[in-house]
N, CA, C and O atoms as a GROMACS GRO file, in nm:
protein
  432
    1UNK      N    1  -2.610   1.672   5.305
    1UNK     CA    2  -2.501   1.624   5.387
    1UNK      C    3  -2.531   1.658   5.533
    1UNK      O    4  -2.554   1.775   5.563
    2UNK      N    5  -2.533   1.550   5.637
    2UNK     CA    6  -2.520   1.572   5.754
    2UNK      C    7  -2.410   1.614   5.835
    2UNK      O    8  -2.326   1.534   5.877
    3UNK      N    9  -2.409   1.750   5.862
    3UNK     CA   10  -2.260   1.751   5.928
    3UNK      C   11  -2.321   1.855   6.039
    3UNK      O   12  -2.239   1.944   6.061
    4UNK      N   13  -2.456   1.871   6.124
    4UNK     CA   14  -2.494   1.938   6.210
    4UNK      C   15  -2.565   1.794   6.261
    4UNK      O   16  -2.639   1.719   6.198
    5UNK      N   17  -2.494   1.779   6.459
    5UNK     CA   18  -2.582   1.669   6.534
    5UNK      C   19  -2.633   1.785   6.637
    5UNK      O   20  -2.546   1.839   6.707
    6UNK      N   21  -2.766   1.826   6.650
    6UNK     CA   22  -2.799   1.926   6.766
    6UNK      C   23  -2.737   2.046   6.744
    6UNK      O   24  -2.732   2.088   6.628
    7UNK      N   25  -2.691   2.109   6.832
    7UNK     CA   26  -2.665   2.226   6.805
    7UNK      C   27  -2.514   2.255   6.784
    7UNK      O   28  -2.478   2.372   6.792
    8UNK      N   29  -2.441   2.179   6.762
    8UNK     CA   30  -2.342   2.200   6.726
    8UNK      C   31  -2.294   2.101   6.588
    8UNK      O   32  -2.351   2.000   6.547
    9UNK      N   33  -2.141   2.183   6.521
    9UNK     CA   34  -2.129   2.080   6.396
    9UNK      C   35  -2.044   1.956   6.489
    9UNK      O   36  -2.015   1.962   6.608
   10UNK      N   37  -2.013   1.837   6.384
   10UNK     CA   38  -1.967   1.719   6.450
   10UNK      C   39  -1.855   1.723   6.318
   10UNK      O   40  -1.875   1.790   6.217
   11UNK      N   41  -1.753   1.651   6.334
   11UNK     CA   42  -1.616   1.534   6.270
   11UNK      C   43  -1.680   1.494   6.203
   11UNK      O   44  -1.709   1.517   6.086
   12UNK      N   45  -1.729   1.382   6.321
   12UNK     CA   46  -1.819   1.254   6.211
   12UNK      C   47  -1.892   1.292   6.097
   12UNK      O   48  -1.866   1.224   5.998
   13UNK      N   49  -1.992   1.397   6.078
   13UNK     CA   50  -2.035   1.438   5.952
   13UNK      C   51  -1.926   1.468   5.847
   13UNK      O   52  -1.904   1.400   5.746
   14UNK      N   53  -1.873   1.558   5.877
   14UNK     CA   54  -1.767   1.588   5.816
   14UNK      C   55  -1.660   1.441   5.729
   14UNK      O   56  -1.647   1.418   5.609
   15UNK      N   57  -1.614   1.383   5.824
   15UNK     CA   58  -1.492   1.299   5.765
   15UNK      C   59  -1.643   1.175   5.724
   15UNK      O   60  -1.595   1.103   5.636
   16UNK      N   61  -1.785   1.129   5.750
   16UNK     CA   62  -1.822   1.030   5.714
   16UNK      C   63  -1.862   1.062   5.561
   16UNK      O   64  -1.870   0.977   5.471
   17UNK      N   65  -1.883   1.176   5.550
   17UNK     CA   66  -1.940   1.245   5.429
   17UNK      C   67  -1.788   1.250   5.301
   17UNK      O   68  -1.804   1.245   5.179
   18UNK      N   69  -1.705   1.255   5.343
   18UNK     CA   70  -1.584   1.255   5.240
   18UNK      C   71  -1.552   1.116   5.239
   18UNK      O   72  -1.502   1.072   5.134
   19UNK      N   73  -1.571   1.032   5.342
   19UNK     CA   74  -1.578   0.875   5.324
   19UNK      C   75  -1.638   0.815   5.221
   19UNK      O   76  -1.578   0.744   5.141
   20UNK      N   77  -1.805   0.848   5.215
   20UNK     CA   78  -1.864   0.798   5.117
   20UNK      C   79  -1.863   0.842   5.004
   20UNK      O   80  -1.929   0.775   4.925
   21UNK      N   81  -1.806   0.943   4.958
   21UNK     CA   82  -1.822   1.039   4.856
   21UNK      C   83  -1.696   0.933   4.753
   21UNK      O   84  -1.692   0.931   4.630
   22UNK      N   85  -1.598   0.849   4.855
   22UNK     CA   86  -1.465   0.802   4.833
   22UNK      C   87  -1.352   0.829   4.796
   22UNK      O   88  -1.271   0.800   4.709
   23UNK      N   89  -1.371   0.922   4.923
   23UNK     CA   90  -1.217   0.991   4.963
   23UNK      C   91  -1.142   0.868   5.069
   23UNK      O   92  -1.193   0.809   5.164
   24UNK      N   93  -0.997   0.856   5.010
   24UNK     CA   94  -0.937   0.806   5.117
   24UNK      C   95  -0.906   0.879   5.227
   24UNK      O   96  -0.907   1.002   5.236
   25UNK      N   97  -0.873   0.788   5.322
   25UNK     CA   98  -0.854   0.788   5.458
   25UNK      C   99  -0.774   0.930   5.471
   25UNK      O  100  -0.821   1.035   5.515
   26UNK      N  101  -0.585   0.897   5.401
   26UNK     CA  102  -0.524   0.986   5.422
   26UNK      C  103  -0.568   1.167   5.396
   26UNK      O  104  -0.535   1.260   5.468
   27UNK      N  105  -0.662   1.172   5.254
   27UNK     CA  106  -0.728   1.271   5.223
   27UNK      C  107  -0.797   1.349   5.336
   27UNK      O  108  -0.777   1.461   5.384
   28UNK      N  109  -0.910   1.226   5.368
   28UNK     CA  110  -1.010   1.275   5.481
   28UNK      C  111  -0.936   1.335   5.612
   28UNK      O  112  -0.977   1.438   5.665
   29UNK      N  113  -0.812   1.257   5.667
   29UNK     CA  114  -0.747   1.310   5.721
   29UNK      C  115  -0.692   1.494   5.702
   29UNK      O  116  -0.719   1.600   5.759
   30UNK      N  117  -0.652   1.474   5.652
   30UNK     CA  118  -0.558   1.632   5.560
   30UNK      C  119  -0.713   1.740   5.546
   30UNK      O  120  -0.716   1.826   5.634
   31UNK      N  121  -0.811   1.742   5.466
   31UNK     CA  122  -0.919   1.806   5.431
   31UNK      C  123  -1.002   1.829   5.572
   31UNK      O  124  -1.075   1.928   5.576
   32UNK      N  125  -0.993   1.742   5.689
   32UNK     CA  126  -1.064   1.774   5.807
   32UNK      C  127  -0.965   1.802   5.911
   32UNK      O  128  -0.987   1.806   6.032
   33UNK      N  129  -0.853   1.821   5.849
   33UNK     CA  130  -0.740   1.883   5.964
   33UNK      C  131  -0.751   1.769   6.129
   33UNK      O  132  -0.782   1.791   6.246
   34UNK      N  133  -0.703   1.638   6.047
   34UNK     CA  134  -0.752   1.531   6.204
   34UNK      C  135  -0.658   1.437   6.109
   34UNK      O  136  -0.652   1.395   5.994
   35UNK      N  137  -0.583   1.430   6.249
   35UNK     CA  138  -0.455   1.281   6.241
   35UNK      C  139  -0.521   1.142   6.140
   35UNK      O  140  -0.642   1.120   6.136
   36UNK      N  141  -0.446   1.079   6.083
   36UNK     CA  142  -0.527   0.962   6.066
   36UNK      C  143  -0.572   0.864   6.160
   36UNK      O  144  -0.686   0.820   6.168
   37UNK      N  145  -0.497   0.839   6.213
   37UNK     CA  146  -0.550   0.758   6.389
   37UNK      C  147  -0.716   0.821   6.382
   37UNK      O  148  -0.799   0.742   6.338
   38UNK      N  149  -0.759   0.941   6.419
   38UNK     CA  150  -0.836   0.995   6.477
   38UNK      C  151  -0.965   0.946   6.366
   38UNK      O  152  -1.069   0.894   6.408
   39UNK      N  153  -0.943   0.967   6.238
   39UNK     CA  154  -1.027   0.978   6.120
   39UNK      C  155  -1.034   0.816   6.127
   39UNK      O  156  -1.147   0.781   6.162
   40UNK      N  157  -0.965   0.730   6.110
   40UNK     CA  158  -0.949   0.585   6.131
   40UNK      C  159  -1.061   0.567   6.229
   40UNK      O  160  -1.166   0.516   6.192
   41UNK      N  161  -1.047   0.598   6.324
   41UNK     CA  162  -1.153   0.531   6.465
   41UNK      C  163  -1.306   0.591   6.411
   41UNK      O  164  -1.404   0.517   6.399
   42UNK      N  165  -1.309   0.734   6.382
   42UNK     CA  166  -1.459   0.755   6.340
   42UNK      C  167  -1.493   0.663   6.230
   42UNK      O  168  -1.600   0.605   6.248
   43UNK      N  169  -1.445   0.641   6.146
   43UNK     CA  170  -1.491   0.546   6.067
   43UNK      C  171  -1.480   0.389   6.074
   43UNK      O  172  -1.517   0.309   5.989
   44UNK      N  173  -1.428   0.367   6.180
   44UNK     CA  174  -1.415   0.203   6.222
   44UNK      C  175  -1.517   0.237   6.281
   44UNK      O  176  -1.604   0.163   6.233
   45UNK      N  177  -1.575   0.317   6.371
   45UNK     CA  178  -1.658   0.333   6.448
   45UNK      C  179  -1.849   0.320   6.363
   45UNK      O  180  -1.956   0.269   6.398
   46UNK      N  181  -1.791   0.412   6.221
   46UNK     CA  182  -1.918   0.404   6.160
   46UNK      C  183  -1.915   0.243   6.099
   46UNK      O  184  -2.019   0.178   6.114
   47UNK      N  185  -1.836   0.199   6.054
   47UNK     CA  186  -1.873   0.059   6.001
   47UNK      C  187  -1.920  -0.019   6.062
   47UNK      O  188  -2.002  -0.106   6.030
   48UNK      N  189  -1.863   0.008   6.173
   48UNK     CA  190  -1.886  -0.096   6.350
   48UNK      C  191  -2.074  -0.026   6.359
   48UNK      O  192  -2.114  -0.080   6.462
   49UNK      N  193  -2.134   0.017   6.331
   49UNK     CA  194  -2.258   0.089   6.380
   49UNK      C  195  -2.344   0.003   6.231
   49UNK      O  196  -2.439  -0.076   6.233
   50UNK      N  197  -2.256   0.066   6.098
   50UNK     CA  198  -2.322  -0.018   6.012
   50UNK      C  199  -2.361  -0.159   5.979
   50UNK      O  200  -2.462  -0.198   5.920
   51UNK      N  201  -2.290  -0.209   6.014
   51UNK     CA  202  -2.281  -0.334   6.036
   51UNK      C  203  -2.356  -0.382   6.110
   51UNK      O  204  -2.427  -0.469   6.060
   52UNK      N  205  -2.373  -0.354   6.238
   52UNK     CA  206  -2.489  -0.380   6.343
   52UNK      C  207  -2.598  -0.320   6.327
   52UNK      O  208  -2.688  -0.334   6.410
   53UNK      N  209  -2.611  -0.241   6.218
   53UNK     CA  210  -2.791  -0.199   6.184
   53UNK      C  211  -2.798  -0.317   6.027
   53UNK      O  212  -2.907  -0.343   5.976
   54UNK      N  213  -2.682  -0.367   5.977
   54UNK     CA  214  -2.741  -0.441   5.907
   54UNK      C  215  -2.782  -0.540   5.893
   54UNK      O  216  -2.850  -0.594   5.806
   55UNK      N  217  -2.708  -0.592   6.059
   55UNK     CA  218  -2.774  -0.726   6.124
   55UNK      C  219  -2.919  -0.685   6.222
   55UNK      O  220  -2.989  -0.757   6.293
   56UNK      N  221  -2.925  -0.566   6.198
   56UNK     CA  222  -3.099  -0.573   6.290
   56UNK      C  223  -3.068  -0.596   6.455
   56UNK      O  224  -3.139  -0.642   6.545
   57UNK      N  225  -2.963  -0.556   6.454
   57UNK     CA  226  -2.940  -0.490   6.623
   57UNK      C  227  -2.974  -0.378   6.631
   57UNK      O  228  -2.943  -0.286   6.555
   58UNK      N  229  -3.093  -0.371   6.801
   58UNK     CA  230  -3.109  -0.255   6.828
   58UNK      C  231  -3.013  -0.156   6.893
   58UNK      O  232  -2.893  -0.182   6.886
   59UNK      N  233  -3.054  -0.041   6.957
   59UNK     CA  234  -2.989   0.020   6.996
   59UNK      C  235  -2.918  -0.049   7.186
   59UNK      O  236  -2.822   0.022   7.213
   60UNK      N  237  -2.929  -0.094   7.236
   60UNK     CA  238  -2.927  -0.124   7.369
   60UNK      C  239  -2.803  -0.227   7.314
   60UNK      O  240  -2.684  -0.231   7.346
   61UNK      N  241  -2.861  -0.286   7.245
   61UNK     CA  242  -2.790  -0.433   7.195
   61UNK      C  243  -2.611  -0.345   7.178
   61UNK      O  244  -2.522  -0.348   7.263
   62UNK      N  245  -2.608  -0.260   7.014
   62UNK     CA  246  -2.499  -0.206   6.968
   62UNK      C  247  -2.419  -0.137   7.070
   62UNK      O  248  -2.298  -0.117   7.077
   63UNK      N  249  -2.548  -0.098   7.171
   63UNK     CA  250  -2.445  -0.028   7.330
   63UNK      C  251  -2.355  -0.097   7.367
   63UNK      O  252  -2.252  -0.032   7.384
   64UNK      N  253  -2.343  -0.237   7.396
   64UNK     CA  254  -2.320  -0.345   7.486
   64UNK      C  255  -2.218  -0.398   7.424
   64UNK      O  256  -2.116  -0.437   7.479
   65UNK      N  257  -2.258  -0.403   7.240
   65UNK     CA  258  -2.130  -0.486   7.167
   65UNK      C  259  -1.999  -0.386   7.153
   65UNK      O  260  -1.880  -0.410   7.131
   66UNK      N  261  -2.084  -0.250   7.178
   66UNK     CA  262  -1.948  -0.154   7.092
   66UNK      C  263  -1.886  -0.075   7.222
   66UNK      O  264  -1.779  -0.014   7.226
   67UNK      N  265  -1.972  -0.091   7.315
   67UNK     CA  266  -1.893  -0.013   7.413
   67UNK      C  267  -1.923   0.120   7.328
   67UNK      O  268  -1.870   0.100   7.219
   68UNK      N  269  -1.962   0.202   7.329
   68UNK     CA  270  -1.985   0.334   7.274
   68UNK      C  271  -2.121   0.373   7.356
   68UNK      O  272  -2.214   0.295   7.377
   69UNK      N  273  -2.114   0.492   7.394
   69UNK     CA  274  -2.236   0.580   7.428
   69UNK      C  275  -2.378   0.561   7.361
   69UNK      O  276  -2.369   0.560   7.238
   70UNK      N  277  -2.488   0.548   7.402
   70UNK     CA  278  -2.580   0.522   7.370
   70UNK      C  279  -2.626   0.707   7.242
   70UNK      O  280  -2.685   0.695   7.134
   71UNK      N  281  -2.588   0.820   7.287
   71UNK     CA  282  -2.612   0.945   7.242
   71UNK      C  283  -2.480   0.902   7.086
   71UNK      O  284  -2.522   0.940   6.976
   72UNK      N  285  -2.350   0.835   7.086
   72UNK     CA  286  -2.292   0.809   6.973
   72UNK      C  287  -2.321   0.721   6.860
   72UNK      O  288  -2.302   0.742   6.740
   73UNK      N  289  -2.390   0.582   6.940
   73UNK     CA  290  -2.454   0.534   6.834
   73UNK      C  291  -2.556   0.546   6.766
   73UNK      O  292  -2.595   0.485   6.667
   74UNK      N  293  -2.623   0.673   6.853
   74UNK     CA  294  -2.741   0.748   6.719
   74UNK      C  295  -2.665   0.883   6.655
   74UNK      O  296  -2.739   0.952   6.584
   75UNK      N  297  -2.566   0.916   6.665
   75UNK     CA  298  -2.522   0.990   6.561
   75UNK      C  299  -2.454   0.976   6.475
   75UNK      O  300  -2.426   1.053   6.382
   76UNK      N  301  -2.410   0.836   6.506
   76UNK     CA  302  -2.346   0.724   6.394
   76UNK      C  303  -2.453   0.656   6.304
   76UNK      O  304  -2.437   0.659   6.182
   77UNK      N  305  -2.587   0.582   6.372
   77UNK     CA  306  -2.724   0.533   6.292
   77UNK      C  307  -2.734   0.676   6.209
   77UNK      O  308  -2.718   0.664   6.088
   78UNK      N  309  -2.759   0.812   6.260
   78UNK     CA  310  -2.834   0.851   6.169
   78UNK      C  311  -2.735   0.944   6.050
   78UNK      O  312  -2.768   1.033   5.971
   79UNK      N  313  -2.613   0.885   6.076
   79UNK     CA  314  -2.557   0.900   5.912
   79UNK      C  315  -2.558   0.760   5.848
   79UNK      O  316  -2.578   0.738   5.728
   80UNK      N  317  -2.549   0.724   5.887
   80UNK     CA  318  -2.542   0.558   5.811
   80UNK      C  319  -2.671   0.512   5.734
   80UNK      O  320  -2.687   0.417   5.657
   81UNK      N  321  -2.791   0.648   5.795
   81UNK     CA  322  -2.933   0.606   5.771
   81UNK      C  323  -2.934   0.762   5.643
   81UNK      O  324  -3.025   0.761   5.560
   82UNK      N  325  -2.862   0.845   5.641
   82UNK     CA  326  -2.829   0.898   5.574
   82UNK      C  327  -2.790   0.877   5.456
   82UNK      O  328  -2.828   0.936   5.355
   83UNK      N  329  -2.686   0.767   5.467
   83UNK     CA  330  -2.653   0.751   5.335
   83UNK      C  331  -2.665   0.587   5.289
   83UNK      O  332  -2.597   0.527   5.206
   84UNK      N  333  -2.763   0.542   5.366
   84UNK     CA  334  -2.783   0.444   5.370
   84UNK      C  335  -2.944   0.435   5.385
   84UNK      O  336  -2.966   0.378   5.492
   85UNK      N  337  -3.051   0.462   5.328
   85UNK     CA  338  -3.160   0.478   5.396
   85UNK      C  339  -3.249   0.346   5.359
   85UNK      O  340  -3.372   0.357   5.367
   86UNK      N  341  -3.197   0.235   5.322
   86UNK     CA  342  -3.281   0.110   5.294
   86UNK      C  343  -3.245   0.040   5.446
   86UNK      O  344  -3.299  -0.052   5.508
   87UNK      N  345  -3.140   0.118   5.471
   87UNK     CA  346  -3.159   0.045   5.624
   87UNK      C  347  -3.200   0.069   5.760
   87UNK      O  348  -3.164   0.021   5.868
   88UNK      N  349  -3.296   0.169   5.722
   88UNK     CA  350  -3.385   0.185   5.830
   88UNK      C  351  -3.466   0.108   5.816
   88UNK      O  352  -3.507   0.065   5.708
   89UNK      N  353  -3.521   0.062   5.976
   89UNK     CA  354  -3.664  -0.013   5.995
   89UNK      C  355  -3.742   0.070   6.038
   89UNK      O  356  -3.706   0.164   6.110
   90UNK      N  357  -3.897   0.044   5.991
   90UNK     CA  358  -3.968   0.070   6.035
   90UNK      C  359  -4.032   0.094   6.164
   90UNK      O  360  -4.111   0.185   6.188
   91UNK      N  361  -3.980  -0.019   6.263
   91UNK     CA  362  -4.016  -0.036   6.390
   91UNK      C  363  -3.883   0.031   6.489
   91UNK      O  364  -3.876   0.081   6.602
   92UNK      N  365  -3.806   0.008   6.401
   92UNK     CA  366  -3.721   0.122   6.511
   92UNK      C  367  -3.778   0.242   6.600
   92UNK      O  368  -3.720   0.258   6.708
   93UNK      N  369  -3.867   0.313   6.573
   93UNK     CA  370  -3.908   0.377   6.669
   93UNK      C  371  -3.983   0.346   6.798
   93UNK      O  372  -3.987   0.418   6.898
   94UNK      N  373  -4.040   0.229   6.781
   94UNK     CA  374  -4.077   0.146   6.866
   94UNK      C  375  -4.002   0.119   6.978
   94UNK      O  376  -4.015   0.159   7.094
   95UNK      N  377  -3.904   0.029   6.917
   95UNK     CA  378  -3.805  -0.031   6.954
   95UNK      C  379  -3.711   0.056   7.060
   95UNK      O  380  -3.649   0.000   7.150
   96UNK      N  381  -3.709   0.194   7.037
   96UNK     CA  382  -3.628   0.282   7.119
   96UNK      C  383  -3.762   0.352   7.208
   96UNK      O  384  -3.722   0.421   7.302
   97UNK      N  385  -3.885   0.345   7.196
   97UNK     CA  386  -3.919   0.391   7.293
   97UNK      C  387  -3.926   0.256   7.383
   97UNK      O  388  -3.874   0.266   7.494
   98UNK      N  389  -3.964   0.172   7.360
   98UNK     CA  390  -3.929   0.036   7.491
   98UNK      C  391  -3.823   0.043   7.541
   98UNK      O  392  -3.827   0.055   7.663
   99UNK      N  393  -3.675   0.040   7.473
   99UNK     CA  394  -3.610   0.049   7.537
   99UNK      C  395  -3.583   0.172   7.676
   99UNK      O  396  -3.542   0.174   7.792
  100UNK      N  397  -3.635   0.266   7.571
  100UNK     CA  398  -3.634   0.408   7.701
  100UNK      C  399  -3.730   0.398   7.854
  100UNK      O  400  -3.713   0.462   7.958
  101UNK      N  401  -3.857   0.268   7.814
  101UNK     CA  402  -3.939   0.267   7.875
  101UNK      C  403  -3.845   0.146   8.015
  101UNK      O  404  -3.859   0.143   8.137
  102UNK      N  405  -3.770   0.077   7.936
  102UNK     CA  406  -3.681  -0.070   8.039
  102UNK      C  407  -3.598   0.025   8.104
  102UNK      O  408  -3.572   0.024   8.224
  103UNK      N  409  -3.549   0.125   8.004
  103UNK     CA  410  -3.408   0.201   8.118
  103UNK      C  411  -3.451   0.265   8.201
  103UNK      O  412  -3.398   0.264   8.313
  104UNK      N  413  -3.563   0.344   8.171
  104UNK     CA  414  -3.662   0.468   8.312
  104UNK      C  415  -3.693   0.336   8.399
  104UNK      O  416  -3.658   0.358   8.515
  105UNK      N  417  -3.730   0.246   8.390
  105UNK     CA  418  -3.781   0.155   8.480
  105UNK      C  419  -3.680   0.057   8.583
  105UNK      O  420  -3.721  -0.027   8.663
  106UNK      N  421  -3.540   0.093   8.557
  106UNK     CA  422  -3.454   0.008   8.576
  106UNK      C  423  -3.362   0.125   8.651
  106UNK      O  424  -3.258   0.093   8.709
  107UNK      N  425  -3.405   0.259   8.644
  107UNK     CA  426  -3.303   0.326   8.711
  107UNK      C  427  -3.396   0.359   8.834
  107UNK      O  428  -3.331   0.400   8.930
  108UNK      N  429  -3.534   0.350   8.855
  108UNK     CA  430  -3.629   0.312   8.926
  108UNK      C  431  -3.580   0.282   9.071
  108UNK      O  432  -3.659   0.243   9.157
   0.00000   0.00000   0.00000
């Protein structure tokens, strides 16, 4: 179970991990001590991430559609790749160093 992003623990591990396990909402709410509103958005948030890795949007792309932080939608990919791991690509690593290579070049 992923529930450490860096050096600190995260929600999102927490309430995405009782998500898939298929805990409802209200549960996940109550068990992670977080409103449902709050538990609601992390997980609209993860579907919203899943969804766009299952259409083969990169990362720059999912920035743009979701309005979310570029540092959130990889801590959203890498539970989703967690519990989801047929949906990683291969070239994704690629793919994010170009992009890193367009953004260093663009803040230039």
């Amino acid at each position: 179970m992923i529930l450490d992003q860096g050096s600190r623990p995260t929600h999102k591990g927490s309430i995405i991990s009782l998500y898939e396990q298929g805990y409802p909402e209200p549960d996940i709410a109550r068990q992670t001590n977080h409103t449902i509103e709050a538990t609601s958005n992390y997980l609209k948030n993860y579907k919203r991430v899943k969804v766009l890795l299952e259409k083969k949007f990169n990362l720059m792309e999912m920035v743009r559609i979701t309005g979310m932080g570029r540092s959130t939608i990889l801590q959203y990919r890498d539970l989703v790749y967690y519990y989801h791991p047929d949906l990683k690509r291969p070239e994704e690593k690629e793919d994010i160093k170009k992009e890193e290579k367009e953004v260093g070049a663009a803040i230039k």
